[in-house]
N, C-alpha and C positions, 0 to 999 in steps of 0.2 A: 606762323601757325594759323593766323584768322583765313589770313590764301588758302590754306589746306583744308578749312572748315567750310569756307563757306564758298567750296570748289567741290568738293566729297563727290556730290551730282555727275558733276563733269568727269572724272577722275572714272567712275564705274563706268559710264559712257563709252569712254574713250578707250577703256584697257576689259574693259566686258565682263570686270569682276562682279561677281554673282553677291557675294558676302561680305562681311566684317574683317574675315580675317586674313584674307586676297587684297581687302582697301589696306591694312595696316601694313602689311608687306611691298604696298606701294608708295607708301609716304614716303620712306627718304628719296626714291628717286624724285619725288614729285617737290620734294623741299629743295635739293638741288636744280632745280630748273626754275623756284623762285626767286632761289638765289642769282643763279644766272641771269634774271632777269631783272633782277633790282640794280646789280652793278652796269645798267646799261647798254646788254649786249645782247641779251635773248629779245624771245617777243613779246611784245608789250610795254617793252621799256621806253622810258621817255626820252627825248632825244635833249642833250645835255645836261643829263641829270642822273644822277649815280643810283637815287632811291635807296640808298642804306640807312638801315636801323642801329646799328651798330654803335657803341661809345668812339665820341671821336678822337677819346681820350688812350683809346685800348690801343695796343702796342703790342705786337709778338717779342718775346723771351729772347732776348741772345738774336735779333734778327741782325743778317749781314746779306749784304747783297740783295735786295727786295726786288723779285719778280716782277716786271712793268707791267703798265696795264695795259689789258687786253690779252692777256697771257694767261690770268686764271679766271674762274671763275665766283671770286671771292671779294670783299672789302678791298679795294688798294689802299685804305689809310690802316688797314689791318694785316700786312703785310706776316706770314706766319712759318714758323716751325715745319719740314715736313709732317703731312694730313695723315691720320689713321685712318681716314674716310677724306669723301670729296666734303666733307662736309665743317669738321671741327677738329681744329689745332690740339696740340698735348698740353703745351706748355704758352703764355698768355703773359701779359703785362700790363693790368688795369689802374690808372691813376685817374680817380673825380673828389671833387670836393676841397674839404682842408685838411692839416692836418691838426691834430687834438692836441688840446694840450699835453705837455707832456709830466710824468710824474717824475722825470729827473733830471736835469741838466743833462746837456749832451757833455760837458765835462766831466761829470760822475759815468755817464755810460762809458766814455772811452777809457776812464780809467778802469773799469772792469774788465774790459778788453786789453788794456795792456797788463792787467795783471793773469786773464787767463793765458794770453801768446806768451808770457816769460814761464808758466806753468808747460805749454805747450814744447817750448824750447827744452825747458830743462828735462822733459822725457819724451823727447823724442816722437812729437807728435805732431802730422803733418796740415792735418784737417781736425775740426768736429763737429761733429751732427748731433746736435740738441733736438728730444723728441717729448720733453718734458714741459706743462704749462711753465714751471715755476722756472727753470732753466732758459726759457724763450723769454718769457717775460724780464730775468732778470738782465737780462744783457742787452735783452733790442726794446723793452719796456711795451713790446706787441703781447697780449692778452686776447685770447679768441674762443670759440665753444669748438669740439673736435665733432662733437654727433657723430662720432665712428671712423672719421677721416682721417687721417695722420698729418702732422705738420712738423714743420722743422725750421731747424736753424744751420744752418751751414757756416764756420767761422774759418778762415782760413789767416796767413797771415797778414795777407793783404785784401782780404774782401769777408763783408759778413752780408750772407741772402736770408731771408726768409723762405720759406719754400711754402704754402698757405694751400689750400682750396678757390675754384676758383668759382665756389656759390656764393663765396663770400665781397666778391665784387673787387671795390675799391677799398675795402675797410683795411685789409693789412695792409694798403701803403699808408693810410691816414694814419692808422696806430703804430705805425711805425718810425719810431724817433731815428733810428740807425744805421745804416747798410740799405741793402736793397731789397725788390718784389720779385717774388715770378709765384704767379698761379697757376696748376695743374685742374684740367675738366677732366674732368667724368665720361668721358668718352671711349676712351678704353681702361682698363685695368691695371692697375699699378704705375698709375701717371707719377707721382710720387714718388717713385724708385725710379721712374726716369728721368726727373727733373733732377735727383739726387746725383746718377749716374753720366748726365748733361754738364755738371757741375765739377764733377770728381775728375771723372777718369779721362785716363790719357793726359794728366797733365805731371808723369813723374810722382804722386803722390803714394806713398809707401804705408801708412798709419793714420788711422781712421779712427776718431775718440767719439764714443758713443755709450750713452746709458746704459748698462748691466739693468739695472734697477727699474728700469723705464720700459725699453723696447720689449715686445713680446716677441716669442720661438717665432711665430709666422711672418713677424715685420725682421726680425734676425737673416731669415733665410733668406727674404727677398734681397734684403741689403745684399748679403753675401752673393746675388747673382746679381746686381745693379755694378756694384766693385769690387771684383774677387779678387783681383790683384792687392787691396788694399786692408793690411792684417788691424784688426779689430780690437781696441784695447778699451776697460773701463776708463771714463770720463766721468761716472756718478761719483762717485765717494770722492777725488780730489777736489772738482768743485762745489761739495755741500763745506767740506774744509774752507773756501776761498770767501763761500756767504756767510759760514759763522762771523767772521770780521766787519761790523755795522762801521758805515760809514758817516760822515757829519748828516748827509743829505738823508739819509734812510733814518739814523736817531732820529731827527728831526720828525723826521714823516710820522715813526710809530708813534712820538710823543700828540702826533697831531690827531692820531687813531684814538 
């Protein structure tokens, strides 16, 4: 972004934009040619030197088969998702720092987990998508602010994701005791139902346990076109049933509240 400010000069110059709102129309192309030029291929760039800004730690979602370099015009240690733009991936895999302590044994978490999958089994349910703080927290012991974004938990019976924002950086893998990451950007609209839909479909999956209680009519709908093949059953009321039952490790905790 500082290239693009403190280029602005050049940039009207070069493209004979008269105004503000011809320069604003010209930024992304002019951000993709910084980029190109930082991964060491455009002009300007330095010769055996990549010039990325980039976490080194960031990782694309589900990447398989990574694109060699000299191929895109992107991060090669960021290797990504097909682009909604030349510019930024949907779906992201950020891991910096440590992780936090945790508030439960990872023994108590799995045992919640095997007691939601025998719950799962016994009606017939293939997946669920947790959209609830209290629900996310109680199972992967991830706690986060939504500020209007949606988040999730995806449980299947052999894998549990977090589905997170991806403003929030490296924090959901830190605070995450359990399962796995994937961040959705803000880049296009309803990344979130595509990481959802990344996740779900086309794997056979028939029943999809989800909040009544929780999801609203507009997050309802999008689900229904993220996985319409997949019929929609409440998931709130059997596990508010599953957390009445305090455990040694949660006694414990309230008594330490």
């Amino acid at each position: 972004m500082w290239k693009i400010l403190t280029s602005s000069s050049r940039i009207l110059w070069e493209k004979g934009l008269p105004d503000l709102q011809k320069l604003t129309a010209a930024v992304p192309a002019v951000i993709g040619r910084c980029q190109h030029s930082d991964t060491g291929h455009g002009p300007g760039s330095s010769n055996g030197t990549t010039g990325t800004t980039q976490d080194v730690h960031s990782q694309p979602a589900h990447a398989h088969n990574p694109t060699p370099a000299g191929k895109q015009h992107v991060d090669t240690r960021s290797q990504q998702l097909p682009l909604t733009d030349d510019l930024m991936p949907r779906l992201i895999d950020r891991r910096n720092g440590q992780k936090v302590k945790p508030t439960f044994s990872v023994e108590e978490l799995q045992r919640k987990l095997d007691k939601l999958r025998a719950l799962m089994l016994s009606s017939n349910i293939d997946a669920v998508l947790f959209t609830s703080y209290h629900n996310i927290n109680y199972y992967c012991d991830f706690l986060y602010c939504a500020f209007g974004r949606p988040y999730g938990l995806v449980i299947t019976m052999d894998k549990v994701l977090v589905i997170a924002s991806a403003i929030d950086g490296g924090q959901p893998w830190r605070r995450t005791q359990i399962g796995e990451n994937v961040l959705y950007t803000d880049w296009q609209r309803d990344n979130f139902y595509h990481a959802v839909q990344t996740e779900l479909a086309g794997r056979g999956l028939m029943t999809l346990g989800v909040e009544f209680d929780d999801m609203t009519l507009d997050g309802f709908t999008k689900l229904n076109l993220a996985v319409p093949d997949m019929q929609k059953v409440d998931i709130g009321k059997p596990t508010m049933r599953l957390r009445m039952k305090k455990s040694d490790e949660e006694i414990a905790l309230i008594r330490c509240v």
